[in-house]
C-alpha positions in Angstrom: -77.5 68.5 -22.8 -75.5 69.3 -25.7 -74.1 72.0 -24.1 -73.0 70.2 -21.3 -71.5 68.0 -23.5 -69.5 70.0 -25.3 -68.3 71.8 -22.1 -66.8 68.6 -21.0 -65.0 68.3 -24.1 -63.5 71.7 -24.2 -60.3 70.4 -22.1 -59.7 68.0 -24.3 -58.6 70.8 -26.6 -57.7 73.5 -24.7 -55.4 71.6 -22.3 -54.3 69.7 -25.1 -50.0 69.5 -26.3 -49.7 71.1 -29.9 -49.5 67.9 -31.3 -52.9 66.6 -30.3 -54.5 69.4 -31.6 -52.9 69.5 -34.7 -54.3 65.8 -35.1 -57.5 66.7 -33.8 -58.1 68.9 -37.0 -56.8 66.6 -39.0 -59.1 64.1 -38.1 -62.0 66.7 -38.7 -60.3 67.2 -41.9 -60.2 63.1 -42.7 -64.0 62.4 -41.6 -64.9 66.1 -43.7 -63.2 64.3 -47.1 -64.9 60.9 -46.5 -68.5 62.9 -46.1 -67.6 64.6 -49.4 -66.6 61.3 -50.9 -70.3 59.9 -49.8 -71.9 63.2 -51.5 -70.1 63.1 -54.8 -71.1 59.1 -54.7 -74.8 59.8 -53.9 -75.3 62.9 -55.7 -73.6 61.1 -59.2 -75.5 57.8 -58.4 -71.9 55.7 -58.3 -71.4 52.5 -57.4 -71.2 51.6 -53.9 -69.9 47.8 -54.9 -66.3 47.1 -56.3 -63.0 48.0 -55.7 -63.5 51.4 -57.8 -66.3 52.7 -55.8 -65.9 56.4 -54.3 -67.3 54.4 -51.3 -63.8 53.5 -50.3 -62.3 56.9 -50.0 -65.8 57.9 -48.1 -65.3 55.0 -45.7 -61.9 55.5 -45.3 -62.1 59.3 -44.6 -64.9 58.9 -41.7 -63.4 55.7 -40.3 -59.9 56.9 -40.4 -60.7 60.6 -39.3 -63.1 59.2 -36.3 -60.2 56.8 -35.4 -57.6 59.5 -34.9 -59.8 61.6 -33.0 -60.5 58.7 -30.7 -56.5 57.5 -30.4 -55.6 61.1 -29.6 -58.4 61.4 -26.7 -57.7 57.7 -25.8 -53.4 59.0 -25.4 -54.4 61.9 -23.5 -55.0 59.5 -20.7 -51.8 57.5 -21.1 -49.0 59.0 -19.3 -46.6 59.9 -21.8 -43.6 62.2 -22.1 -43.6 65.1 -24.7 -41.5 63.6 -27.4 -43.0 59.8 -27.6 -46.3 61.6 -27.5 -45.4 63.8 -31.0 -43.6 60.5 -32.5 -46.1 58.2 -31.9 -49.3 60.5 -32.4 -47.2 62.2 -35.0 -46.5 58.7 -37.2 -50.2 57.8 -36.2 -51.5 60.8 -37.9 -49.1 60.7 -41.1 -50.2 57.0 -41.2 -53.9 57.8 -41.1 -53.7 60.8 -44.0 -51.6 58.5 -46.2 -53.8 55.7 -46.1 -56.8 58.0 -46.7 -54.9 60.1 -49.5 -53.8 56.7 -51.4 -57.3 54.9 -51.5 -59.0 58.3 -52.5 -56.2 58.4 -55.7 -57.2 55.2 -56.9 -60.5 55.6 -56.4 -60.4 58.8 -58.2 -58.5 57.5 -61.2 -60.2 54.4 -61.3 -58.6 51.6 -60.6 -58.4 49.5 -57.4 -56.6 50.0 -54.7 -55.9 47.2 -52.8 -53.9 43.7 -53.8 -52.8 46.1 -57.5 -49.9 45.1 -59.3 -51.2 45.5 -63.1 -48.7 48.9 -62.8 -45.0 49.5 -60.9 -47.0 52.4 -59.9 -49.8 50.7 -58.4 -47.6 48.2 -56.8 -45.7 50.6 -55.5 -49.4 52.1 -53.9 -50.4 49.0 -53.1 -47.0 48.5 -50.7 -47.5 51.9 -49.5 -50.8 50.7 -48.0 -49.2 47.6 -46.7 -47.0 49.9 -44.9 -49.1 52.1 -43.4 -51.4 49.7 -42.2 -48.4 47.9 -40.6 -47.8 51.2 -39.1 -51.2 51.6 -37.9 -51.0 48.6 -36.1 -47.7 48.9 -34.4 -48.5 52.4 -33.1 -51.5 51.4 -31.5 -49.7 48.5 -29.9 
């Protein structure tokens, strides 16, 4: 049965534009950090409450790397021509590795990452993250 399954899936990548699989991998590449996250936060025994927790980045990498898997299958459906395909899957993709790459910073130098103004810097992050959830949004639209 796997097999079968996977046969059915193998058009979705070898029929696929350039674009789509580029996003593809880097979807793999999202839901691979977010399993790493969730190792380093098991194997060191972190906290998996508050907004320093390496749970973030984990749940941001699998959600965020499953997501842009999904939209890219999802738009292979959708009759689209070749450039609004790369722009929108292209800004989709940017969107979904910026939003991963930003929590995963201030997780990693502990501090929170969301609704942060204690620093320009992290208000600067924190508007970053506005932005590309904005983004997000308005793609899938």
């Amino acid at each position: 049965m796997v097999r079968r399954v996977l046969r059915s899936l193998r058009p979705f990548w070898t029929d696929a534009p350039p674009v789509a699989r580029i996003a593809y991998c880097v979807g793999a590449l999202l839901f691979a950090s977010g399993l790493a996250h969730l190792a380093i936060l098991i194997a060191t025994g972190g906290a998996w409450q508050g907004p320093r927790s390496l749970r973030k980045p984990a749940t941001f990498g699998l959600s965020f790397g499953l997501t842009l898997i999904t939209i890219v299958w999802v738009a292979s459906f959708i009759r689209l021509g070749r450039a609004p395909r790369i722009v929108l899957l292209g800004v989709f993709m940017v969107a979904c590795v910026l939003e991963t790459a930003l929590i995963s910073m201030q997780a990693w130098g502990g501090v929170p990452s969301h609704f942060n103004v204690e620093t320009p810097f992290d208000a600067s992050v924190t508007g970053l993250l506005a932005g590309g959830g904005v983004t997000l949004v308005v793609v899938i639209l």
